[in-house]
C-alpha positions in Angstrom: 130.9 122.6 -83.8 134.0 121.7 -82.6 136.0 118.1 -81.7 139.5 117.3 -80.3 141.5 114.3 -80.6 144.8 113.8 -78.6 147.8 112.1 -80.6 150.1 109.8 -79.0 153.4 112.4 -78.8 153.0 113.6 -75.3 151.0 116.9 -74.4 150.0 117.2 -77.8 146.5 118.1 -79.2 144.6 118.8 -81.7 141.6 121.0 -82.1 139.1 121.4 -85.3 136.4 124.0 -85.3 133.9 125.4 -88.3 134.1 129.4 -87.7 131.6 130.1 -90.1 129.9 128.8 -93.0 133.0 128.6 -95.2 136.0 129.0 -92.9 137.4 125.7 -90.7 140.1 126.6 -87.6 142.4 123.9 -87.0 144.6 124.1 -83.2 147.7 122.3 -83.2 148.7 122.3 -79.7 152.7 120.8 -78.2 154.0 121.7 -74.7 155.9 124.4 -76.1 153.9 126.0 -79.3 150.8 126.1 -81.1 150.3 125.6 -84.7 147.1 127.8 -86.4 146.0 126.5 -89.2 143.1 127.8 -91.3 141.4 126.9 -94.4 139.1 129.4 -95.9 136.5 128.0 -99.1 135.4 130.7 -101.6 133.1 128.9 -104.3 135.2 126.4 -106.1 138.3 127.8 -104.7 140.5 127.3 -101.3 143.2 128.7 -99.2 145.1 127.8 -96.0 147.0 129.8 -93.8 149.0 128.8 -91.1 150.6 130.7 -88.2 153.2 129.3 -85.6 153.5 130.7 -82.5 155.5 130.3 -79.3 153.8 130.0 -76.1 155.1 131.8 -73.0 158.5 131.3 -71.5 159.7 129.2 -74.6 162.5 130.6 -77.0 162.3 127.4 -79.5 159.8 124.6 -81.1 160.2 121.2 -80.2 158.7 119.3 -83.4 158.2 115.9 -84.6 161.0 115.8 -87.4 160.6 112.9 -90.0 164.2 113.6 -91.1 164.9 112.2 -87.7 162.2 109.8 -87.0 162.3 111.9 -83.5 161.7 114.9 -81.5 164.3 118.4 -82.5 164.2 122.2 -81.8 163.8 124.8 -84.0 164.3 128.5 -83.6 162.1 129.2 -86.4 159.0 126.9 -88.3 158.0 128.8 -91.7 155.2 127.1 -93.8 156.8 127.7 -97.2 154.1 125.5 -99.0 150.4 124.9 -99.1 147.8 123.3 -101.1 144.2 123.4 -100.9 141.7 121.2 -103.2 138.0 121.1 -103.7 136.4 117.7 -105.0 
């Protein structure tokens, strides 16, 4: 099962699938990069991991920063927090 949605920053999607019975795949996609993100359920427990990656031909990210209120490039995007919760 799968759905996409397109958000209103230009050539941006997003993409959500369930890759098995405990593990959901979210798709982040922007002109120049895509965003992996996945969220894995063990029993009562959770974990996401997220991998950024450049697509080919680009050198930088161009991001939505809400420092700026605006587009910006990066060289590098590190997740250095996540947080996963079960209700």
């Amino acid at each position: 099962m799968a759905f996409r949605t397109v958000t209103k920053i230009s050539g941006t999607s997003q993409q959500f699938r369930i890759a098995g019975p405990n593990k959901l795949v979210g798709i982040f996609n922007t002109p120049q990069s895509q965003q992996i993100l996945t969220i894995l359920v063990t029993g009562k427990t959770c974990t996401i991991s997220v991998i950024n990656r450049l697509k080919p031909g680009f050198r930088e990210y161009k991001l939505w920063s809400a420092s700026l209120n605006s587009m910006a490039f990066y060289s590098q995007v590190n997740v250095t927090n996540t947080n996963c919760t079960i209700e």
